[in-house]
N, CA, C and O of each residue as an XYZ file, in Angstrom:
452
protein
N      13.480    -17.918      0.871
C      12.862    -16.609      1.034
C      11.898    -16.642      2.214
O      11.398    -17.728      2.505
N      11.539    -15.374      3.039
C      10.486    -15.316      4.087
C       9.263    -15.340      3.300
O       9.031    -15.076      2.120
N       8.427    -15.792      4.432
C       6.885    -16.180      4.183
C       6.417    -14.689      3.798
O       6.815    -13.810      4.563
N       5.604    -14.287      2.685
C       4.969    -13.044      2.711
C       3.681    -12.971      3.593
O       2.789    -13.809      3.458
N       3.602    -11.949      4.499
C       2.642    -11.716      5.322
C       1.321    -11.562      4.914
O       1.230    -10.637      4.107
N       0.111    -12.183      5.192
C      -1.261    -11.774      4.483
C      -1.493    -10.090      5.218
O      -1.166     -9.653      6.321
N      -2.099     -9.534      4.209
C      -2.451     -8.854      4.357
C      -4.119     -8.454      4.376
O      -4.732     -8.643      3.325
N      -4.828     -7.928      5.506
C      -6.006     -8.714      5.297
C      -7.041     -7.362      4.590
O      -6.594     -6.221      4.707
N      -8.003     -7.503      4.086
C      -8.617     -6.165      3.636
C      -8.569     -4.967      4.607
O      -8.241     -3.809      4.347
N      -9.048     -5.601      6.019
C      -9.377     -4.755      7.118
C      -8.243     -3.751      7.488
O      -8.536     -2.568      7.660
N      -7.057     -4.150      7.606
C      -5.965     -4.045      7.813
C      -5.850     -2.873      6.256
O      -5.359     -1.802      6.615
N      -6.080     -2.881      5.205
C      -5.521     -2.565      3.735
C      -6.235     -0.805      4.155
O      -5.725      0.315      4.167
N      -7.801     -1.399      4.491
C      -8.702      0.093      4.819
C      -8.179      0.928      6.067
O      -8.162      2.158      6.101
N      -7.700     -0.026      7.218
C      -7.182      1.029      8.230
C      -6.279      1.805      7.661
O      -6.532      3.010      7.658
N      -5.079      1.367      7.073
C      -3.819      2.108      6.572
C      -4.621      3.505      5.779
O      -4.420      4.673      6.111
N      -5.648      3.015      4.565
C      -5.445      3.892      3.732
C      -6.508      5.039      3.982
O      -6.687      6.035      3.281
N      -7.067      4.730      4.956
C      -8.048      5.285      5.948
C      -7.436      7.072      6.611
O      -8.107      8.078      6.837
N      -5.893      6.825      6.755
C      -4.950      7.865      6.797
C      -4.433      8.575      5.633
O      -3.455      9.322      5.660
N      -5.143      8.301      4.608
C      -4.159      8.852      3.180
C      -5.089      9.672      2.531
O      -6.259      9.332      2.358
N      -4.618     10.733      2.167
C      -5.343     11.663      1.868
C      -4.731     12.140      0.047
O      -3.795     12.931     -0.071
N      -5.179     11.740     -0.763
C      -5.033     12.173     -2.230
C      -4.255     13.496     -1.939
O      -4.648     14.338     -1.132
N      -3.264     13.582     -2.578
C      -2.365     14.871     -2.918
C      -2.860     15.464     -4.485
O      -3.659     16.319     -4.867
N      -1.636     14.221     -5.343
C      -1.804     14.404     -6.739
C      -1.836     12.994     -7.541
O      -0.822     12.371     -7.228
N      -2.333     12.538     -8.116
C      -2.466     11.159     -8.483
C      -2.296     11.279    -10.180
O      -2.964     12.253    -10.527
N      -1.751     10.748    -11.167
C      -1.703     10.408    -12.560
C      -1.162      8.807    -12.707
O      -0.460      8.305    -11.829
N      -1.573      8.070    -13.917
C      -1.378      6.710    -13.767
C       0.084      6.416    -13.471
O       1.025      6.934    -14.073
N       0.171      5.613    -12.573
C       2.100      5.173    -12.357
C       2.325      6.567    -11.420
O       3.289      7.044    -12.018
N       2.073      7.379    -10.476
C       2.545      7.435     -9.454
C       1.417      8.609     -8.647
O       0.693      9.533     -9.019
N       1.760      7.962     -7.385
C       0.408      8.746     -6.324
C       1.190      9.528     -5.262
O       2.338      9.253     -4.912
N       0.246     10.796     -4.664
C       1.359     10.980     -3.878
C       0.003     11.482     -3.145
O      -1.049     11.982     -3.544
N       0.731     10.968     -1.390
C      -0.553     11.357     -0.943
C      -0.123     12.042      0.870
O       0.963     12.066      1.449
N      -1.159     12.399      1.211
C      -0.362     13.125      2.688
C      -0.713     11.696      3.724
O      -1.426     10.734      3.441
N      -0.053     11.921      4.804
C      -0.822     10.582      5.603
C      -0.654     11.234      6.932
O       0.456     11.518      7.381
N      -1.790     11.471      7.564
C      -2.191     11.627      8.825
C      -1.016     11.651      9.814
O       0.010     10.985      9.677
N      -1.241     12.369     10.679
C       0.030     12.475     11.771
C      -0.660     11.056     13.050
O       0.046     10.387     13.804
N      -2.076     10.979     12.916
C      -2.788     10.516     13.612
C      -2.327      8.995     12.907
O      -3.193      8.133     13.051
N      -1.374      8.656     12.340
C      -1.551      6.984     12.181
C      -0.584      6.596     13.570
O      -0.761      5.595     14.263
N       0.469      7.632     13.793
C       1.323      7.579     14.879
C       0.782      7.004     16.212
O       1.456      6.683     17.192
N      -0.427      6.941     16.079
C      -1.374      6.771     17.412
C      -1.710      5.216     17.313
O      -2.039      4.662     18.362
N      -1.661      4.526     16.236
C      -1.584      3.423     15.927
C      -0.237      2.090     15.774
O      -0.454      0.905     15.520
N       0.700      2.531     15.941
C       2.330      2.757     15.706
C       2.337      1.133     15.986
O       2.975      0.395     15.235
N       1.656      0.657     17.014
C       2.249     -0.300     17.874
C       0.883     -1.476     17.357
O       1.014     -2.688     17.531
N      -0.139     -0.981     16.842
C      -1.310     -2.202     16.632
C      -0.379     -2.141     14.687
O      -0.041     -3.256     14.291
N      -0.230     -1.573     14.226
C       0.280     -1.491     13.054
C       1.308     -2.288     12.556
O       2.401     -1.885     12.954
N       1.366     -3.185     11.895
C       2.820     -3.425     10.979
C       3.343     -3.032      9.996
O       3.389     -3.562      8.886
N       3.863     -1.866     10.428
C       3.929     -1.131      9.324
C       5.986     -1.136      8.476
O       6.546     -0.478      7.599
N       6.410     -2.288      9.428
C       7.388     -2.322      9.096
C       7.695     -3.554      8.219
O       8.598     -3.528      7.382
N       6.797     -4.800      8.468
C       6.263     -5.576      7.606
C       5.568     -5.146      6.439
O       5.867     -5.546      5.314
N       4.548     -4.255      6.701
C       3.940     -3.737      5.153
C       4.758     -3.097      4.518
O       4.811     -3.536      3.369
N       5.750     -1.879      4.762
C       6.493     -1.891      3.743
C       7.708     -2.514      3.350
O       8.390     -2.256      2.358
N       7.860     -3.171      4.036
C       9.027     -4.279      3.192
C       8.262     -5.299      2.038
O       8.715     -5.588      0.931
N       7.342     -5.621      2.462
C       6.398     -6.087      1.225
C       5.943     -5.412      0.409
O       5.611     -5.830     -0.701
N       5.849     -4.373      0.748
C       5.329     -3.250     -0.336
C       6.315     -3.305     -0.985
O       6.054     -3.830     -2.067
N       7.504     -2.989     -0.880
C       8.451     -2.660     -1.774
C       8.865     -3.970     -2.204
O       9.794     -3.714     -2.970
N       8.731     -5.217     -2.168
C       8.803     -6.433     -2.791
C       7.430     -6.708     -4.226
O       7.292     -7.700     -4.942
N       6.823     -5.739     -4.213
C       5.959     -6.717     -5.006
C       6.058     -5.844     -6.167
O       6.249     -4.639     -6.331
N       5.848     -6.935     -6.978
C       5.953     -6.465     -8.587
C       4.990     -5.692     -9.003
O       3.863     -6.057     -8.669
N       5.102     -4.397     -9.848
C       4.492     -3.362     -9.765
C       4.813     -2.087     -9.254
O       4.739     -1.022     -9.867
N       5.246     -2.301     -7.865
C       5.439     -1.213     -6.939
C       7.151     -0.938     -7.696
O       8.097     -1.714     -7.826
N       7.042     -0.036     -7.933
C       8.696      0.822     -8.419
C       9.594      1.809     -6.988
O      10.768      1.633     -6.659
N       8.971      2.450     -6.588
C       9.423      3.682     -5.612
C       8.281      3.756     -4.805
O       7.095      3.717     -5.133
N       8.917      3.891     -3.464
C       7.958      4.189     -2.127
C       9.088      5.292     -1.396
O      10.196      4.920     -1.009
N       8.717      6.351     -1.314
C       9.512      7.587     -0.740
C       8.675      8.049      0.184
O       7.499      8.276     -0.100
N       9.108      8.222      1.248
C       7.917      8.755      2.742
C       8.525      9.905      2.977
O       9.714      9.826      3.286
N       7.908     11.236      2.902
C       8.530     12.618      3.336
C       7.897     12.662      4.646
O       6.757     13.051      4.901
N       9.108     12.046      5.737
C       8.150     12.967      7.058
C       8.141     13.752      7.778
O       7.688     13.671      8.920
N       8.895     15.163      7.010
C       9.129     16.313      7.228
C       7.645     16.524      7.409
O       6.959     16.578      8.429
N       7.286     16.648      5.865
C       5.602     16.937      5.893
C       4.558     16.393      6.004
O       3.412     16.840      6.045
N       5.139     14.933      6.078
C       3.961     13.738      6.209
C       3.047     13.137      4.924
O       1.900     12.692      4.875
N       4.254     13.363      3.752
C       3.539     12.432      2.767
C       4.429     11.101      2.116
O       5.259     10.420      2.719
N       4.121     11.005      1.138
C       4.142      9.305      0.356
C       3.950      9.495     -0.686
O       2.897      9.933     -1.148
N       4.997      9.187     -1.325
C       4.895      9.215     -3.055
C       5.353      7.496     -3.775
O       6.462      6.963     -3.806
N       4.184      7.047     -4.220
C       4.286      5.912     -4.945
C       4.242      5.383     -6.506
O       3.143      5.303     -7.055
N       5.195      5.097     -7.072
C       5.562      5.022     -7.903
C       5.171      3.619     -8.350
O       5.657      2.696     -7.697
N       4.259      3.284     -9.498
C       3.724      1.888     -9.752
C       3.297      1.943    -10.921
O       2.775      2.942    -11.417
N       3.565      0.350    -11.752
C       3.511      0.033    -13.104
C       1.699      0.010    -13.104
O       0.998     -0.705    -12.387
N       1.318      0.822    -13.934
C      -0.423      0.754    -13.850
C      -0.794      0.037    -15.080
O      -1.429      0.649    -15.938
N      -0.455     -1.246    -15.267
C      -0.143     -2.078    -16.300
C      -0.775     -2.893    -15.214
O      -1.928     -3.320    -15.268
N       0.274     -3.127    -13.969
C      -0.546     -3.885    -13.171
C      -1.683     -3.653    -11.977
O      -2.455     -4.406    -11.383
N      -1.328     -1.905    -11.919
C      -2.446     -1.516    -10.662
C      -2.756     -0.375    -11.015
O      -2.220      0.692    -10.715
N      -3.856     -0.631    -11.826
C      -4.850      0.295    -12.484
C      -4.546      1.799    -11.651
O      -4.144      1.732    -10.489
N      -4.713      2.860    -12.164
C      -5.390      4.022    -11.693
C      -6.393      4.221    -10.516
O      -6.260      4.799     -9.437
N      -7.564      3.472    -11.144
C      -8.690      3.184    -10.413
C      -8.557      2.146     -9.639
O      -9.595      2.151     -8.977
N      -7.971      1.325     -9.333
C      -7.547      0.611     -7.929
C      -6.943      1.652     -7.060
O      -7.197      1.347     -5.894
N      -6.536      2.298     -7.097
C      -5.388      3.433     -6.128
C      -6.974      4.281     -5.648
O      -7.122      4.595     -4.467
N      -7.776      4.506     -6.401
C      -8.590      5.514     -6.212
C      -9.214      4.706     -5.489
O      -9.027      5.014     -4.312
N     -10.208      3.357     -5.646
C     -11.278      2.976     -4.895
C     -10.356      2.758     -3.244
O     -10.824      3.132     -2.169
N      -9.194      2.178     -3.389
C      -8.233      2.414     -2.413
C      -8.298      3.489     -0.810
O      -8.286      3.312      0.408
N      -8.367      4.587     -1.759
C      -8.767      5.599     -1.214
C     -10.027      6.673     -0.692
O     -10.277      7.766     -0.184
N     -10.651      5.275     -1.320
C     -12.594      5.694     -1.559
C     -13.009      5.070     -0.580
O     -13.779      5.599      0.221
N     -12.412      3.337     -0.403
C     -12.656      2.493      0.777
C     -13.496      1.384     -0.212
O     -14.244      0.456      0.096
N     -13.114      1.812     -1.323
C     -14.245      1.002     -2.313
C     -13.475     -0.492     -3.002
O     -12.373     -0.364     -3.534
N     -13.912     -1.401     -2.963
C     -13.453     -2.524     -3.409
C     -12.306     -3.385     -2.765
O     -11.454     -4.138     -3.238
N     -12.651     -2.940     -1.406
C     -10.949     -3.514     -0.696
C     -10.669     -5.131     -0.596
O      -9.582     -5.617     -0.283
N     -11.672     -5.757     -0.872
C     -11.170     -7.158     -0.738
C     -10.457     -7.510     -2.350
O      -9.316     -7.952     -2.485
N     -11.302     -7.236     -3.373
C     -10.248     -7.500     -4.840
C      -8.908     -6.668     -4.524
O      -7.955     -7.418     -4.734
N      -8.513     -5.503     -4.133
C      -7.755     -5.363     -3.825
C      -6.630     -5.888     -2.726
O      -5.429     -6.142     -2.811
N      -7.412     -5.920     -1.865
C      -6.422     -7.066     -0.749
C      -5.942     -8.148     -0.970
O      -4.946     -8.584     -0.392
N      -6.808     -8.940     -2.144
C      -6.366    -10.376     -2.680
C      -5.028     -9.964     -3.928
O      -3.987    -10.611     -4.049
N      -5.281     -9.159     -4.468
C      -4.000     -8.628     -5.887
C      -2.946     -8.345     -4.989
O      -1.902     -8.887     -5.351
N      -2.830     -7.588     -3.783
C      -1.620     -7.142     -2.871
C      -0.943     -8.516     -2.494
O       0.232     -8.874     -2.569
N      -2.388     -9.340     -1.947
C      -1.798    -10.609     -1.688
C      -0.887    -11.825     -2.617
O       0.073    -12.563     -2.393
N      -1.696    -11.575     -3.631
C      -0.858    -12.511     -4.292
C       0.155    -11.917     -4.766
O       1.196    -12.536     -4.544
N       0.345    -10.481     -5.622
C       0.841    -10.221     -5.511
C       2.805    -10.396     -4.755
O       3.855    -10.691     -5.326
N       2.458    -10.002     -3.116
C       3.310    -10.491     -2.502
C       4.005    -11.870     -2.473
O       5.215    -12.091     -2.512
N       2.765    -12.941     -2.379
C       3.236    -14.056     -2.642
C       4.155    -14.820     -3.368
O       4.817    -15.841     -3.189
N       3.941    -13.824     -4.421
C       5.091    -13.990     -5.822
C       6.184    -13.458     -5.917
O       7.014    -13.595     -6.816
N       6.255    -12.510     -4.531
C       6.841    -11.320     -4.355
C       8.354    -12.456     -3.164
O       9.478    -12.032     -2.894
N       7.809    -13.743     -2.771
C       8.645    -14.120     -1.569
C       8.620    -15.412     -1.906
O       8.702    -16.256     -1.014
N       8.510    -15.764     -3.159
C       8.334    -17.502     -3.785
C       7.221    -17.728     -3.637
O       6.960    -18.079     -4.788
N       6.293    -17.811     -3.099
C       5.172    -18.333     -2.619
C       4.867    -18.686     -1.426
O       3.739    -19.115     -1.183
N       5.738    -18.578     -0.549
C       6.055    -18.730      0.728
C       5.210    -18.468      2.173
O       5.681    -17.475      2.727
N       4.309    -18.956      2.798
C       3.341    -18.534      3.727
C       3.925    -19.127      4.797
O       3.411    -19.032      5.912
């Protein structure tokens, strides 16, 4: 299996820095995301983050509408609380969060770095 990519907090807040709460209930979020991340396209890995995204246990459905520019995520909140998605989006607690994505992933690609 490939090495899963760290993902670093800093990196976790830029992304979600663009996401704007739509409608949120436990197990799935849906949120708008900035036209302005486009401006970032090239400092971004955003083709790495979601292939890991969609590898890690928890995450069920990742659907990107970019007709209108949103994101609907679908996740077991067994393993990612409600309130992780929210502080997420608050900017609040990003390193416990960056480390759960991380390992997360890790488990997500054997363990593989």
């Amino acid at each position: 299996m490939s090495a899963a990519p760290h993902i670093p907090s800093e990196l976790v807040l830029r992304i979600a820095s663009y996401f704007t709460p739509i409608h949120h209930v436990a197990g799935r979020l849906r949120v708008r995301v900035s036209s302005d991340i486009k401006k970032e396209a090239d400092s971004l890995p955003l083709e790495k983050i979601d292939q890991t995204i969609k590898q890690i246990d928890g995450i069920k459905n990742v659907k990107f509408n970019k007709l209108i520019g949103s994101a609907t995520i679908e996740y077991d909140h067994e393993i990612f609380p409600k309130k992780m998605w929210d502080d997420l989006l608050k900017g609040q607690n990003l390193h416990e969060i960056s480390a759960l994505i991380n390992n997360l992933a890790q488990k997500a690609t054997g363990g593989a770095r």
